[in-house]
Every structure is written in C-alpha cells, then in structure tokens.
N, CA, C and O atoms as a GROMACS GRO file, in nm:
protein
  396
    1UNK      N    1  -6.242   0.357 -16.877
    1UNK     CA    2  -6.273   0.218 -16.901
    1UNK      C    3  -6.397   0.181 -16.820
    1UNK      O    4  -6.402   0.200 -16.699
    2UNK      N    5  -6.503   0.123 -16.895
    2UNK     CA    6  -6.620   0.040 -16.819
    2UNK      C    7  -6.567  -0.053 -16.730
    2UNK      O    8  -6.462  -0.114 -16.750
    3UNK      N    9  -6.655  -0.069 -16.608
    3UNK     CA   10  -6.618  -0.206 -16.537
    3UNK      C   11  -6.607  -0.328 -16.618
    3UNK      O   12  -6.621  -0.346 -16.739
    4UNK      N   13  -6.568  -0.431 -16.492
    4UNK     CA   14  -6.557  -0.536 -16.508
    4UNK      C   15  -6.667  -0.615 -16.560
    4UNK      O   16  -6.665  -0.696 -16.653
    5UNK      N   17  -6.752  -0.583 -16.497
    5UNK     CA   18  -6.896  -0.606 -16.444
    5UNK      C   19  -6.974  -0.607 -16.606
    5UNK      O   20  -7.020  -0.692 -16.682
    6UNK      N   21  -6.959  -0.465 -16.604
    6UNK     CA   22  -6.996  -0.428 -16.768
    6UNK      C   23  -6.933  -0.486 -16.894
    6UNK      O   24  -6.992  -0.536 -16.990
    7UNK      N   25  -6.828  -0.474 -16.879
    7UNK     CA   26  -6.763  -0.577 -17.010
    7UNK      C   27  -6.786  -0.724 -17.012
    7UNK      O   28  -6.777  -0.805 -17.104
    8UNK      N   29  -6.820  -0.737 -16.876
    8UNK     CA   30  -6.886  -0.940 -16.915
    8UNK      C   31  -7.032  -0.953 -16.908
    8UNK      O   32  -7.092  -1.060 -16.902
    9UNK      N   33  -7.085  -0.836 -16.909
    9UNK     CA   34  -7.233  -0.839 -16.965
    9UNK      C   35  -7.219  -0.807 -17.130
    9UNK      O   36  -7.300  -0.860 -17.205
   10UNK      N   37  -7.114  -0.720 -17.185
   10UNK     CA   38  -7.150  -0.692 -17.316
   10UNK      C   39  -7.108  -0.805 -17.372
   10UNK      O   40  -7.176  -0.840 -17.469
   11UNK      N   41  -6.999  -0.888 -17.336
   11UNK     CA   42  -6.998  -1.012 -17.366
   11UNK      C   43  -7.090  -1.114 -17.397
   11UNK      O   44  -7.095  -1.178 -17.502
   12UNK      N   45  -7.163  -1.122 -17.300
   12UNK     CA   46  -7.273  -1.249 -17.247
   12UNK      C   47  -7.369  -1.240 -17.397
   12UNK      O   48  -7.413  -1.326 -17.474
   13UNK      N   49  -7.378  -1.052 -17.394
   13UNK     CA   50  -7.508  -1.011 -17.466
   13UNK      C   51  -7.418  -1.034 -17.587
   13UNK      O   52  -7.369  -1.145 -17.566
   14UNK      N   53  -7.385  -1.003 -17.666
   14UNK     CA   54  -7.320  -1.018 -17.789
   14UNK      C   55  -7.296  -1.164 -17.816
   14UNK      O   56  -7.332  -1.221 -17.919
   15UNK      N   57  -7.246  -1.209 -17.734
   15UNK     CA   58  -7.233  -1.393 -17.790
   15UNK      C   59  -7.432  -1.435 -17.780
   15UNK      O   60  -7.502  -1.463 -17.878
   16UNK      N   61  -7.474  -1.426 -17.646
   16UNK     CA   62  -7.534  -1.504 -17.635
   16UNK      C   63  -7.647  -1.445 -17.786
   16UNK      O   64  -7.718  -1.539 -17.824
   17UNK      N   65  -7.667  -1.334 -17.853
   17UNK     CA   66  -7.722  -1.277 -17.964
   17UNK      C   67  -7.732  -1.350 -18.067
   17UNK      O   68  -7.831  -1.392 -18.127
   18UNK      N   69  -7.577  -1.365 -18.090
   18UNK     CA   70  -7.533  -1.470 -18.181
   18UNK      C   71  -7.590  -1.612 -18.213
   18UNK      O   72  -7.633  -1.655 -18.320
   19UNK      N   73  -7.578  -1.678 -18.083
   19UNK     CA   74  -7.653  -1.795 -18.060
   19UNK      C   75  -7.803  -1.808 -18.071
   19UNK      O   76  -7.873  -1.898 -18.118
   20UNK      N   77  -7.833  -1.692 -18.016
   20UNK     CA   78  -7.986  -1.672 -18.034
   20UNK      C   79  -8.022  -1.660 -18.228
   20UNK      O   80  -8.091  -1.749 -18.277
   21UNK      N   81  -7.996  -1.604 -18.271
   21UNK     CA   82  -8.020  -1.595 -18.372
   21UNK      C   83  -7.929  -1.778 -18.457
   21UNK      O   84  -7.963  -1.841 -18.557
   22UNK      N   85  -7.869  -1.790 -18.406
   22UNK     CA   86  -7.871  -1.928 -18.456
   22UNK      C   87  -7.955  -2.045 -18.450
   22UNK      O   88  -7.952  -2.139 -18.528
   23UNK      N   89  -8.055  -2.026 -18.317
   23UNK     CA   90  -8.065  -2.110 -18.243
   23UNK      C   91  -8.240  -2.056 -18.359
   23UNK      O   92  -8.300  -2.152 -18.406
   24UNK      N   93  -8.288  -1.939 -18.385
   24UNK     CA   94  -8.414  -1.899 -18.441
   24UNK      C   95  -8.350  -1.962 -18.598
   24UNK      O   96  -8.431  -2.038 -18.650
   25UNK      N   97  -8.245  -1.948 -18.664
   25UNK     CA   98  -8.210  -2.017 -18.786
   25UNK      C   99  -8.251  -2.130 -18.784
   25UNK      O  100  -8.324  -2.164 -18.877
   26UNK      N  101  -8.222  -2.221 -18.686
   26UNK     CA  102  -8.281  -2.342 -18.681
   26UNK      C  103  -8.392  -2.416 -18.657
   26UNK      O  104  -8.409  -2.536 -18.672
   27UNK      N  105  -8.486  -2.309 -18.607
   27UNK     CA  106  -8.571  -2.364 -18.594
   27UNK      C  107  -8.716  -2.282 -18.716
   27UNK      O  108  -8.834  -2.302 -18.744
   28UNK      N  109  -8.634  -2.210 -18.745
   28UNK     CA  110  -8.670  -2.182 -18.925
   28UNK      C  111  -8.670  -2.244 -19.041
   28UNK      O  112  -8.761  -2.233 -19.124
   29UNK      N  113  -8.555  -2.324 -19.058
   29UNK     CA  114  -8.544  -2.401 -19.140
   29UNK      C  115  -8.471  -2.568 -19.102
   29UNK      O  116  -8.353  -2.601 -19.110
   30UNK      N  117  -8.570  -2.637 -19.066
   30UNK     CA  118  -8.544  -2.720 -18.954
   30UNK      C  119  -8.460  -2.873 -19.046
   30UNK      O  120  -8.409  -2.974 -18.998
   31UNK      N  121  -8.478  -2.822 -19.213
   31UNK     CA  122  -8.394  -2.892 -19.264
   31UNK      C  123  -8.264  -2.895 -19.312
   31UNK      O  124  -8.205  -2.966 -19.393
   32UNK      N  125  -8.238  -2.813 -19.251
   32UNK     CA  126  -8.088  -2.747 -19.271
   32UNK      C  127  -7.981  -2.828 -19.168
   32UNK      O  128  -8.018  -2.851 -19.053
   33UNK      N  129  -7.876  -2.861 -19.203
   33UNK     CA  130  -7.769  -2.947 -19.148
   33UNK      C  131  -7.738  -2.902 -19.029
   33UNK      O  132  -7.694  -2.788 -19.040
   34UNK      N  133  -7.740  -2.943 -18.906
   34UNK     CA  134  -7.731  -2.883 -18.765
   34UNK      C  135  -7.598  -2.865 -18.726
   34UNK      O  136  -7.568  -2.769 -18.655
   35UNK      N  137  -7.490  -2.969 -18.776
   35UNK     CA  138  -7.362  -2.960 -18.746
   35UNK      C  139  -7.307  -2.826 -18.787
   35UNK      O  140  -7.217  -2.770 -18.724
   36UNK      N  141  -7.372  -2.768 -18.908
   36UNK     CA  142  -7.280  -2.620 -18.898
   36UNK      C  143  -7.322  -2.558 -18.823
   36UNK      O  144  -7.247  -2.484 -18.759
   37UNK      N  145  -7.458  -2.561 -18.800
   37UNK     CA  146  -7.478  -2.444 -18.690
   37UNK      C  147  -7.478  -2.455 -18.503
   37UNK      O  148  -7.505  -2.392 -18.401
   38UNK      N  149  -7.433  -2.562 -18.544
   38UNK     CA  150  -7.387  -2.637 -18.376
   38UNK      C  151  -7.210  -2.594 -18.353
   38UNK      O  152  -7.151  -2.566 -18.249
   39UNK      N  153  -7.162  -2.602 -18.488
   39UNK     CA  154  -7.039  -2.557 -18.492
   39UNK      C  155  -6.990  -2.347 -18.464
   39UNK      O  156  -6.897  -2.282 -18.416
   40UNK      N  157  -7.089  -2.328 -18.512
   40UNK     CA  158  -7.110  -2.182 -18.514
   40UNK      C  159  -7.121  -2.144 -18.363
   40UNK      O  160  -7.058  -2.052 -18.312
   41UNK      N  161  -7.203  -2.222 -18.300
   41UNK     CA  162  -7.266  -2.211 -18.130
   41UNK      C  163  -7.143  -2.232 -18.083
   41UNK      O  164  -7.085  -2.143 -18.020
   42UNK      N  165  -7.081  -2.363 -18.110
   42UNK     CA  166  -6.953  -2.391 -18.032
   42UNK      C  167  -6.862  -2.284 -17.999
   42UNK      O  168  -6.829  -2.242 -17.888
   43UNK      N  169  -6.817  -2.235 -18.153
   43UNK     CA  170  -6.759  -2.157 -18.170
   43UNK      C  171  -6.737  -1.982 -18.062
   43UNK      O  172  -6.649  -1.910 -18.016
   44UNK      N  173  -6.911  -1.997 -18.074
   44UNK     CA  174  -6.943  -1.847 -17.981
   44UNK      C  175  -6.878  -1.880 -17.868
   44UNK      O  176  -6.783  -1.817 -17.821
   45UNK      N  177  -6.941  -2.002 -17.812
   45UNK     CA  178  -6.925  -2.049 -17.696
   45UNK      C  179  -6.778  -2.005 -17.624
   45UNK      O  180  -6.763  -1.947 -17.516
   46UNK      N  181  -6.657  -2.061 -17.733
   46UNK     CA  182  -6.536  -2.090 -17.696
   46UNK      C  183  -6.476  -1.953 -17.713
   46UNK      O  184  -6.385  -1.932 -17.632
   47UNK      N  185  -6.506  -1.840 -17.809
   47UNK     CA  186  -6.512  -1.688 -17.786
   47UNK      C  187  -6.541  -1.660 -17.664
   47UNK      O  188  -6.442  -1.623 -17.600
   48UNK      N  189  -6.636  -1.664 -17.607
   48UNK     CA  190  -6.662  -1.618 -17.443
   48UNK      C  191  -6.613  -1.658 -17.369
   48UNK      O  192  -6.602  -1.580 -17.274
   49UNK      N  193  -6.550  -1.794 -17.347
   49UNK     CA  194  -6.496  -1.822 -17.249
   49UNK      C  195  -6.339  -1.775 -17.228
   49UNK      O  196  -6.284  -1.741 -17.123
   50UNK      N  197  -6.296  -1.783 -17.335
   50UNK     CA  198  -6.167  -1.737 -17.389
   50UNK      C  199  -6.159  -1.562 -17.326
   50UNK      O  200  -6.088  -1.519 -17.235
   51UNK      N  201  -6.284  -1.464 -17.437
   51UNK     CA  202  -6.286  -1.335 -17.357
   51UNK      C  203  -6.263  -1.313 -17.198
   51UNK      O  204  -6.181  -1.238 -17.144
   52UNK      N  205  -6.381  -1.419 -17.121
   52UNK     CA  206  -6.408  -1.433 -16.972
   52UNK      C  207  -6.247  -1.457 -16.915
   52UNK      O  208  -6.191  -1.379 -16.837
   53UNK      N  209  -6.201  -1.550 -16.957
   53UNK     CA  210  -6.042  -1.602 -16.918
   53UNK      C  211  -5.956  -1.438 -16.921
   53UNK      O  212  -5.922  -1.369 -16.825
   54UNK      N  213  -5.945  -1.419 -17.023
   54UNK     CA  214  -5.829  -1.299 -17.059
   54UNK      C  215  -5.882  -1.170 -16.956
   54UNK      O  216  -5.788  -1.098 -16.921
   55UNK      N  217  -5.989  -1.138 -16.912
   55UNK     CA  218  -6.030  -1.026 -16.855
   55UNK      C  219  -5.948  -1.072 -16.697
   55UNK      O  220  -5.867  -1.002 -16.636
   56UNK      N  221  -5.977  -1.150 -16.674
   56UNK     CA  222  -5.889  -1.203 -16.492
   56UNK      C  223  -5.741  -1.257 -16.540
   56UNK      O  224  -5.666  -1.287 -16.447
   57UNK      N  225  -5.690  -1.273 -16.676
   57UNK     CA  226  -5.549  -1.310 -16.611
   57UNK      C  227  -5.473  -1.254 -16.740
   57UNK      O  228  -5.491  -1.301 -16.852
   58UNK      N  229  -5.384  -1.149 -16.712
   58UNK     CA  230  -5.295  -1.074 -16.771
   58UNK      C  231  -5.208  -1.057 -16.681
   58UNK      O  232  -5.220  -1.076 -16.560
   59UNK      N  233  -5.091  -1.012 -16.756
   59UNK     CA  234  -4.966  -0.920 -16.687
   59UNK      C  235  -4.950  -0.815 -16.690
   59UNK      O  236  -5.025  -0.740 -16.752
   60UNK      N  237  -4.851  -0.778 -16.626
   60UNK     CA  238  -4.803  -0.620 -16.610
   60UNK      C  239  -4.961  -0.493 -16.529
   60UNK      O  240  -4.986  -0.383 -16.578
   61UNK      N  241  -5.044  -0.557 -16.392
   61UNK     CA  242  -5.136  -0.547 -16.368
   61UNK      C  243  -5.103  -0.354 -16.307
   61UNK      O  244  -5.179  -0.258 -16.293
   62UNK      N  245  -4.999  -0.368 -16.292
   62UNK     CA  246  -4.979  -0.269 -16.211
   62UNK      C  247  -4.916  -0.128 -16.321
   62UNK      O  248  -4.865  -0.026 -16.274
   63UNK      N  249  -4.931  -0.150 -16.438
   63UNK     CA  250  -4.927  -0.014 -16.562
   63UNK      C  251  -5.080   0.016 -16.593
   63UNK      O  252  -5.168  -0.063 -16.628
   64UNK      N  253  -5.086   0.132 -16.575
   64UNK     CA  254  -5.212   0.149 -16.654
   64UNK      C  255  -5.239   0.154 -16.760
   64UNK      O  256  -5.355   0.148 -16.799
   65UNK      N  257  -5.126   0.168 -16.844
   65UNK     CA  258  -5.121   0.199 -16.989
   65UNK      C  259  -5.207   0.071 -17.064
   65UNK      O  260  -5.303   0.061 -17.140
   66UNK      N  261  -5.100  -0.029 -16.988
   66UNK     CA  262  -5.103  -0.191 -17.029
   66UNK      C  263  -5.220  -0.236 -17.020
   66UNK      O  264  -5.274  -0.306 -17.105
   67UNK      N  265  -5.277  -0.194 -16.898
   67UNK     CA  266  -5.454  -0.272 -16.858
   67UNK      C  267  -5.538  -0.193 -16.961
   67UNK      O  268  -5.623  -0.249 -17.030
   68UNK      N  269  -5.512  -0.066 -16.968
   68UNK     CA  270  -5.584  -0.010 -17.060
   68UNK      C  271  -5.589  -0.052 -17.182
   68UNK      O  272  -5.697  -0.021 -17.233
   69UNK      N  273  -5.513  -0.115 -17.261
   69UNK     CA  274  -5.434  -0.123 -17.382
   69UNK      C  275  -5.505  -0.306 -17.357
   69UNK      O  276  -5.529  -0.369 -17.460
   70UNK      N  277  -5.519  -0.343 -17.281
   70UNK     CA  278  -5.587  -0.495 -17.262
   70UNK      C  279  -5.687  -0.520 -17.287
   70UNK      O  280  -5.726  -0.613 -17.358
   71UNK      N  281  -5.784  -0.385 -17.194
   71UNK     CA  282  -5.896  -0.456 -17.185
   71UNK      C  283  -6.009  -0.394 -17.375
   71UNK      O  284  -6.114  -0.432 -17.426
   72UNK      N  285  -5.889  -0.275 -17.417
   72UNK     CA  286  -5.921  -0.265 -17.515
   72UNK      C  287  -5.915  -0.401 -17.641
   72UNK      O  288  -6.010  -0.430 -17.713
   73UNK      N  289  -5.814  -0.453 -17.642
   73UNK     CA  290  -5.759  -0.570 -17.716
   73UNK      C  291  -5.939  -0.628 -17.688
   73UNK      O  292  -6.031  -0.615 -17.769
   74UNK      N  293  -5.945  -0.688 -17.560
   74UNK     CA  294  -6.043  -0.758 -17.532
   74UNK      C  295  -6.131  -0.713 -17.635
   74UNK      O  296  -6.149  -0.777 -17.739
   75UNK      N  297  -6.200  -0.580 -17.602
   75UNK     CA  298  -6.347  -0.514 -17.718
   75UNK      C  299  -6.318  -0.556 -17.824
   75UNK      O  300  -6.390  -0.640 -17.878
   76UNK      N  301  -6.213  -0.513 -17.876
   76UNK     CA  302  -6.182  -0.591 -18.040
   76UNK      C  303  -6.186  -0.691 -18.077
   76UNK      O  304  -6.260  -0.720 -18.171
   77UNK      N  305  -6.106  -0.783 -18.014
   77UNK     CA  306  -6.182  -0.897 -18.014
   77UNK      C  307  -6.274  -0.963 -18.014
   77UNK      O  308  -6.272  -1.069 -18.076
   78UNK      N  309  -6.399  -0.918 -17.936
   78UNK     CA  310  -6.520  -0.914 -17.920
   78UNK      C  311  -6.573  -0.929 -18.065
   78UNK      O  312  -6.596  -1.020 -18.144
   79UNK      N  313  -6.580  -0.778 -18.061
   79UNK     CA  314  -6.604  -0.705 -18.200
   79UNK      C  315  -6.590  -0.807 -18.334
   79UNK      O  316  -6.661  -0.875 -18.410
   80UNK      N  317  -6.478  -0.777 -18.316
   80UNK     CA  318  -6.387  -0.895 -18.441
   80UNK      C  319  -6.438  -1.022 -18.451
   80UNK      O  320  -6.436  -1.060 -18.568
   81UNK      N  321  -6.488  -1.111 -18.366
   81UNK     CA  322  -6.521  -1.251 -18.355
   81UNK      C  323  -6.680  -1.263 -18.376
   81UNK      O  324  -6.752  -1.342 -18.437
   82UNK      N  325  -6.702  -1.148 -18.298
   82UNK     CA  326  -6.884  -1.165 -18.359
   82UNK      C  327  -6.922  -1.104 -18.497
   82UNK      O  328  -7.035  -1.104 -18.546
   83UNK      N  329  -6.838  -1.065 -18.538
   83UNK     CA  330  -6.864  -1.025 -18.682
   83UNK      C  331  -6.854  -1.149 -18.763
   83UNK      O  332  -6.949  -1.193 -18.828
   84UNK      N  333  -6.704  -1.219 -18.756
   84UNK     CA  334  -6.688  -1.322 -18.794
   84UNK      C  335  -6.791  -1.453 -18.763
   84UNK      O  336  -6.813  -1.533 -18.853
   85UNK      N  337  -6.838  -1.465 -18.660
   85UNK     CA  338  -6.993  -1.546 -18.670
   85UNK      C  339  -7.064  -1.543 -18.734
   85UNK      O  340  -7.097  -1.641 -18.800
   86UNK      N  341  -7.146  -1.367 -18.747
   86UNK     CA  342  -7.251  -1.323 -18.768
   86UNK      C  343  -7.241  -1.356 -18.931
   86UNK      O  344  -7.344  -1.386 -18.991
   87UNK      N  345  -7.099  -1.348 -19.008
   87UNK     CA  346  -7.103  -1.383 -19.129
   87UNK      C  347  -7.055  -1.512 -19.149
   87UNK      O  348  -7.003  -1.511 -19.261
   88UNK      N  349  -7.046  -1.608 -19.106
   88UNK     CA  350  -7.062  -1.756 -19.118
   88UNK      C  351  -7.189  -1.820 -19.096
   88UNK      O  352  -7.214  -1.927 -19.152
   89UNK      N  353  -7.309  -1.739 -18.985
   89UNK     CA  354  -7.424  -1.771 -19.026
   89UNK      C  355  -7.471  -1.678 -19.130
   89UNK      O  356  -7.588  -1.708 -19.157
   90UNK      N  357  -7.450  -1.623 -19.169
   90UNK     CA  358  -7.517  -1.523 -19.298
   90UNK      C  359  -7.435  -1.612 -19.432
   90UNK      O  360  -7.460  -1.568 -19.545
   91UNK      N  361  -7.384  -1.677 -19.427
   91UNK     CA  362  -7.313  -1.759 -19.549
   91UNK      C  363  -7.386  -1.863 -19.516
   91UNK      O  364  -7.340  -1.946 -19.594
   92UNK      N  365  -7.490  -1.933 -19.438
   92UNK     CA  366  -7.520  -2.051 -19.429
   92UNK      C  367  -7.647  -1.983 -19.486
   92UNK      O  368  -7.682  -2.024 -19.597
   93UNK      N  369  -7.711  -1.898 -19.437
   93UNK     CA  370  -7.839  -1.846 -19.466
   93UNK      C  371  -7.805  -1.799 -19.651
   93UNK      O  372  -7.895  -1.830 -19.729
   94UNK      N  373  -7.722  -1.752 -19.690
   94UNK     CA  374  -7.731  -1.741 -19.846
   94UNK      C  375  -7.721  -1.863 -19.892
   94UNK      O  376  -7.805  -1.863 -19.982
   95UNK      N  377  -7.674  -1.964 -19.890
   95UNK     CA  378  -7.653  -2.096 -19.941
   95UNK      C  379  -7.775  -2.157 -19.898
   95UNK      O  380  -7.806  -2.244 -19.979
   96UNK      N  381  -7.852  -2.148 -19.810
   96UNK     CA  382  -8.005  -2.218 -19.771
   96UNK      C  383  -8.068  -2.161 -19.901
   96UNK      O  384  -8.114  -2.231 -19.992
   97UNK      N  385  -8.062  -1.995 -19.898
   97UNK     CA  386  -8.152  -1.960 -20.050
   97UNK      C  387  -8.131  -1.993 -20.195
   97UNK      O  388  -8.220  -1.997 -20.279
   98UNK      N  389  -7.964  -2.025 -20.222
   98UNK     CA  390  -7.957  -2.066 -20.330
   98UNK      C  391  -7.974  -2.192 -20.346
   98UNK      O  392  -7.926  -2.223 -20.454
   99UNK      N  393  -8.019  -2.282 -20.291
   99UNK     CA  394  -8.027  -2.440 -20.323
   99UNK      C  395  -8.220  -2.446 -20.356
   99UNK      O  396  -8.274  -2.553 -20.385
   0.00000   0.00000   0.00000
C-alpha cells in the first residue's frame, strides 16, 4: 500500500483535474449555464472531502486485512467518482454541440 501522504496527493490531483478542466469549460464557452458546472465543482469538491474523511477514520485499525481492504475501497472510489464527473461534464460538452 502507498502512503498516506501519497493517496491524498492522488486525490487532490484527480479532483482538482476535474475542476480544472471545468473551470477551462467555462471559460470556453462563457455562455453556457454555470449552475451545472458549479454543480459538477461542488460535487468534486464533496468527493474529496468525503475521500480525505474516510482515509483518518475507520474501524477495525488493528487487522491488516481490513486497512488493506479500506484503503483499497478508497482508490475505487476515487476512480469510480471521477469517472462519473468526467462524464457529466462530457454530457454538458455534447449538449453545448448539439444546440
């Protein structure tokens, strides 16, 4: 298992990516409705903090199986949630082209 250290940098970098590229959506097409993509940001936002939370407070600290088996959950999650962004702004960006 990577540190601690390391898993809340791949964090930081993966959300904050997200945002970044939301944040260049917007200022691409500056007529595009901000609330979804303020909602999208939120969204990252409340992913990371949520990730950040779960990495310091679990149970059963003292199995290794379990921490192991945690901090994996965590990656997936990760994983799982920035995908799910990445295609809620990619559904805003196809609907910008079809109008």
């Amino acid at each position: 298992m990577a540190s601690i250290r390391e898993l809340k940098k791949e964090i930081d970098n993966q959300i904050f990516g997200v945002i970044s590229d939301c944040m260049l959506f917007m200022s691409r097409h500056p007529d595009h409705d901000e609330n979804e993509l303020n909602a999208i940001v939120q969204e990252a936002y409340q992913l990371r903090n949520n990730l950040i939370y779960r990495i310091y407070h679990f149970d059963n600290k003292e199995d290794a199986r379990a921490v192991k088996n945690h901090f994996k959950e965590i990656k997936s999650d990760l994983s799982n949630g920035v995908d799910q962004l990445c295609m809620k702004l990619s559904s805003l960006s196809s609907k910008k082209k079809k109008k």
